[in-house]
C-alpha positions as CSV (number, residue, x, y, z in Angstrom):
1,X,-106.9,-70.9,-176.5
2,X,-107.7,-73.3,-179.3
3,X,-107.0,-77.1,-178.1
4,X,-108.2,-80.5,-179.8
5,X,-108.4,-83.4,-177.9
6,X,-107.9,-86.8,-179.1
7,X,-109.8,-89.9,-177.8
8,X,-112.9,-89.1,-176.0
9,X,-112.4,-92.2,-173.3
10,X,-112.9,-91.5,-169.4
11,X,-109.3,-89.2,-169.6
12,X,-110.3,-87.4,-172.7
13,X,-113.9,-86.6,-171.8
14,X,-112.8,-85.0,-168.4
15,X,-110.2,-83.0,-170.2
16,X,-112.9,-82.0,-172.3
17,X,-114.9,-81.3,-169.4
18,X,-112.5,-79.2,-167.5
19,X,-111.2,-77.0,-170.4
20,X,-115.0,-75.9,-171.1
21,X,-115.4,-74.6,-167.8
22,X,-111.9,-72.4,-168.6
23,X,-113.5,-70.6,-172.1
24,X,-111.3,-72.8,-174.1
25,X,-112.1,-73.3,-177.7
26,X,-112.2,-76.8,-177.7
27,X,-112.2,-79.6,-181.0
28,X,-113.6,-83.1,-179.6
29,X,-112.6,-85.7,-182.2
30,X,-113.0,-89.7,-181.8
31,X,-113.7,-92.9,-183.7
32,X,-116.2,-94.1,-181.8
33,X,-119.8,-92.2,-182.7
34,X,-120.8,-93.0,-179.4
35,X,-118.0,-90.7,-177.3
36,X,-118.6,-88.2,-180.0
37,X,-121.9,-87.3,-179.3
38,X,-121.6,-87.4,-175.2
39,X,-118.5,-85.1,-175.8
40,X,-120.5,-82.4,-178.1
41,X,-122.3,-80.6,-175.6
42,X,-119.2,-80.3,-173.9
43,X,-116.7,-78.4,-176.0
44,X,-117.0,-76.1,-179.4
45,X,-116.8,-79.1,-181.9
46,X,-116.8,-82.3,-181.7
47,X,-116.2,-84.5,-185.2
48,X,-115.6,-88.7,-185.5
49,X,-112.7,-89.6,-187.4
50,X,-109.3,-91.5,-186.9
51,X,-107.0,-89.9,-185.1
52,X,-104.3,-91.8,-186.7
53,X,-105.1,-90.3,-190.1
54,X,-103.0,-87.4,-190.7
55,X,-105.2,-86.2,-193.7
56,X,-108.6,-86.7,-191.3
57,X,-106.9,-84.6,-188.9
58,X,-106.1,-82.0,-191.7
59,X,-109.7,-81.5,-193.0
60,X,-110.5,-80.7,-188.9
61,X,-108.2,-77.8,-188.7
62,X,-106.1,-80.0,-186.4
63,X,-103.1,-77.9,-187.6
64,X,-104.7,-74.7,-186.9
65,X,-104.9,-75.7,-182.9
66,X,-102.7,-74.2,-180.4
67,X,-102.6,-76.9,-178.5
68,X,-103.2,-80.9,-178.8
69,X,-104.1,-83.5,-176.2
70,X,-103.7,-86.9,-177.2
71,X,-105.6,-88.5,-174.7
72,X,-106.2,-92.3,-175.9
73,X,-104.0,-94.7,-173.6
74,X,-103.5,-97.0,-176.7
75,X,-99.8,-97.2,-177.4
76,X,-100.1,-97.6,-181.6
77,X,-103.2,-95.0,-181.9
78,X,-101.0,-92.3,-179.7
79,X,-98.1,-92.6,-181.0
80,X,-99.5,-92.2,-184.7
81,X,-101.9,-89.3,-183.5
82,X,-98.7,-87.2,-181.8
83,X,-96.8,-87.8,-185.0
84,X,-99.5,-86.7,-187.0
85,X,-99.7,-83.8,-184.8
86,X,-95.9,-82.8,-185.0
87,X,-96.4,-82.9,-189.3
88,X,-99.1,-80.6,-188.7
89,X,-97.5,-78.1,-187.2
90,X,-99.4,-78.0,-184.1
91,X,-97.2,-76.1,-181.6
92,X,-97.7,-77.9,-177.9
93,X,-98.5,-81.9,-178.3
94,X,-99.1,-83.4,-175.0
95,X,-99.6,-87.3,-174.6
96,X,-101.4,-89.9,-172.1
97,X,-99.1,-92.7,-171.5
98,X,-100.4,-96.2,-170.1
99,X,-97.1,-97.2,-168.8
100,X,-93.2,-95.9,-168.6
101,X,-92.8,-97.7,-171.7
102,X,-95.5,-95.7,-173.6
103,X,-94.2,-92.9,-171.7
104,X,-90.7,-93.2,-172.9
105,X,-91.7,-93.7,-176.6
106,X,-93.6,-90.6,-176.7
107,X,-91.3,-88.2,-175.3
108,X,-88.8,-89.7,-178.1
109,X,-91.4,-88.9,-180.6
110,X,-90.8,-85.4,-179.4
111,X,-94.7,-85.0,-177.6
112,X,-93.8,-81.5,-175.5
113,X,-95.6,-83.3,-172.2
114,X,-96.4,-87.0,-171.3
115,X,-98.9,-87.6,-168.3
116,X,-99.7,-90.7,-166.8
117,X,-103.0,-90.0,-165.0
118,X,-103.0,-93.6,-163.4
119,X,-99.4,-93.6,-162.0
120,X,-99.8,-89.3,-161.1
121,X,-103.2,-90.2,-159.2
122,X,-101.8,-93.5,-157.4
123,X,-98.9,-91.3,-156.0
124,X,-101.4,-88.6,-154.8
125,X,-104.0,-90.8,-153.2
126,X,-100.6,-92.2,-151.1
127,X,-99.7,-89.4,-149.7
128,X,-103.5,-88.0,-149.2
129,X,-103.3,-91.3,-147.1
130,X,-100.6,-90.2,-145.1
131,X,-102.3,-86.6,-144.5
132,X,-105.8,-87.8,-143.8
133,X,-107.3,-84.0,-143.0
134,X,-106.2,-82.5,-146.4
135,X,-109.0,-82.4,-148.8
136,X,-106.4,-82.5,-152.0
137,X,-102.4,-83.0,-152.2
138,X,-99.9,-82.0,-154.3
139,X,-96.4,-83.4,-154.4
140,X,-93.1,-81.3,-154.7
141,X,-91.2,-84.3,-153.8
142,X,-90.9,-87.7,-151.8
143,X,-91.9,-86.5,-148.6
144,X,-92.8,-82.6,-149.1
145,X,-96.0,-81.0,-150.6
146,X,-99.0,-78.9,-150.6
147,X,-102.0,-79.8,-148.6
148,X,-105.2,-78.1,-149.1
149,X,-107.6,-78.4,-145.6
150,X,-111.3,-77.0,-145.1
151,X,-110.8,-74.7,-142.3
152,X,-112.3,-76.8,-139.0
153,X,-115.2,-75.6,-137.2
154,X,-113.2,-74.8,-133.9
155,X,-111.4,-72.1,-135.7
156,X,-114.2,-70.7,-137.1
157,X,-114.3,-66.6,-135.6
158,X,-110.2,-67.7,-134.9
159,X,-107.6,-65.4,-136.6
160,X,-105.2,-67.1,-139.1
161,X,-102.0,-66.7,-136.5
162,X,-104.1,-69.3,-134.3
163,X,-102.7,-72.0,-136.8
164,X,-99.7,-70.3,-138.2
165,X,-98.2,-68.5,-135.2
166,X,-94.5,-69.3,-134.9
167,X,-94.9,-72.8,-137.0
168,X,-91.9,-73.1,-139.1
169,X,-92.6,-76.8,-140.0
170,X,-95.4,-76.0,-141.9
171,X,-96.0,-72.6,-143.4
172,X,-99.7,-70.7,-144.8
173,X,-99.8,-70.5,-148.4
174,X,-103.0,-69.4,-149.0
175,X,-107.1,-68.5,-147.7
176,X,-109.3,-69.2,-150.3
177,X,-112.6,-68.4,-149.4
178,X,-115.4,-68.3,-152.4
179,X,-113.9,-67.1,-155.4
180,X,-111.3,-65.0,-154.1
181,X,-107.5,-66.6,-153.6
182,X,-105.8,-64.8,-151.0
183,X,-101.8,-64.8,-151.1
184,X,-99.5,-64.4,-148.2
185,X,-103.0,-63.8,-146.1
186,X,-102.4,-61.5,-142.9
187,X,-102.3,-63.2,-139.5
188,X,-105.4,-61.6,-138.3
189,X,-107.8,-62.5,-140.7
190,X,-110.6,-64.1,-139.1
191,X,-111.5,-67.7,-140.5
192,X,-114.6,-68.9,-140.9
193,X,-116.9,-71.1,-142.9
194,X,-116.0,-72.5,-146.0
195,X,-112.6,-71.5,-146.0
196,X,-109.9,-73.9,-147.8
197,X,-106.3,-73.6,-145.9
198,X,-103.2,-73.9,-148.2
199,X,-100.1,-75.0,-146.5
200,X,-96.8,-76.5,-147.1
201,X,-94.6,-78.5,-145.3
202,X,-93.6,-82.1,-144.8
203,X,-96.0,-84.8,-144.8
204,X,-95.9,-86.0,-141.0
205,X,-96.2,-81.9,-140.4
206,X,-99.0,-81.8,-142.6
207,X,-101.0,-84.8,-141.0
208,X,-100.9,-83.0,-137.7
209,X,-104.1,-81.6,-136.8
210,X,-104.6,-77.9,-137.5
């Protein structure tokens, strides 16, 4: 997949970061010489130019991307890069917002996806609060979610049904162990090292200790 990302700040240059790792084809492009050439060894081009010129954008190929990220939190410089983006042609425009305001602009603007990495992450870290063992969260809604645990050394050798057997409060996902993801694991699988438990449930079931 072919995906440019605007603004090479902190958000931006993790972006970039992750979607190398995933074989994306990725274009880097910022004002600032600077970001440009930290971001270059981390994606398939990276060019400085103004992401609120629509003609800069242009001579990049912008319009050739399937994707866009606009990733600067700056209200004025987003808003002009999605727009840009949209007379481009660019098929999927996703936006950073700094605030609900920013937020609510862009989505009028027609971007297909606003994130707010600051709010997103502030409600996370709550609940990973509330359900201290998890190693990461995920929220479904106020008071339900996904909880991802490293499987404790006292069930290491232990099959899976020693902390899943007749718990309907909070049910076994998922075994990841290594690279492989295993769905719907069987009860007896033994666990052991290194092994990430996936379950879902309520938050004061998924605090409990496993």
């Amino acid at each position: 997949m072919q995906i440019a990302v605007l603004g090479l700040g902190r958000f931006g240059s993790g972006l970039l970061s992750e979607l190398g790792k995933l074989d994306h084809e990725v274009l880097a492009v910022d004002s600032n010489e600077g970001n440009v050439q930290r971001a270059a060894p981390l994606c398939t081009k990276a060019a400085v130019a103004d992401i609120t010129d629509e003609l800069a954008l242009r001579d990049l190929g912008v319009g050739g991307m399937d994707a866009a990220v606009v990733a600067t939190g700056v209200l004025e410089a987003s808003v002009l890069a999605a727009m840009n983006l949209q007379a481009l042609g660019v098929p999927a425009i996703y936006a950073k917002a700094s605030t609900d305001l920013h937020a609510s602009i862009l989505q009028r603007v027609g971007v297909s996806r606003v994130v707010q990495p600051e709010q997103d992450g502030g409600e996370r870290f709550a609940h990973l609060l509330r359900v201290e063992a998890a190693r990461d969260y995920l929220s479904l809604n106020a008071d339900y979610g996904i909880g991802v645990y490293p499987a404790p050394p006292h069930l290491h050798g232990q099959p899976l049904s020693a902390v899943d057997s007749g718990d309907t409060t909070r049910r076994l996902l998922i075994v990841v162990r290594d690279d492989r993801v295993e769905l719907n694991p069987v009860r007896d699988r033994v666990i052991g090292p290194g092994d990430a438990l996936v379950f879902a449930g309520r938050d004061e079931d998924l605090a409990r200790e496993l």
